[in-house]
Phi, psi and omega in degrees: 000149188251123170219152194302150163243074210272140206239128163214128206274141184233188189304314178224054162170155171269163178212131177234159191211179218209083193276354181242353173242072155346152180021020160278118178230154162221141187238156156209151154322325219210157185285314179283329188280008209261342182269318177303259211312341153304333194283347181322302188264001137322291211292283155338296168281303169348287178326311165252047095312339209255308186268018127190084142078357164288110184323107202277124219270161205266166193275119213206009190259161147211165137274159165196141161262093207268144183278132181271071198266127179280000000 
């Protein structure tokens, strides 16, 4: 299963988040370290969801971007 990951740059640090898994999150320094560890933690929340007994939910966010015209 594939799921969306939304990456977001903050004032000194990334932050990623899981819109189809709640509260699967990650903070990093760097943009690369901020994708390992979400996937970590994908890996992690999935890993207890399964081992107690919560239904793992199918992956259903998408994105696009759309042009901002003044």
């Amino acid at each position: 299963m594939k799921y969306l990951v939304i990456i977001e740059k903050g004032s000194s640090n990334y932050g990623a988040h899981v819109p189809d898994l709640p509260g699967c999150v990650a903070h990093a320094d760097t943009e690369e370290e901020v994708s390992r560890a979400v996937q970590e933690a994908i890996e992690l929340h999935l890993k207890d969801m399964r081992e107690t007994g919560q239904e793992i939910p199918e992956p259903s966010t998408s994105a696009r971007y759309f042009e901002a015209v003044s």
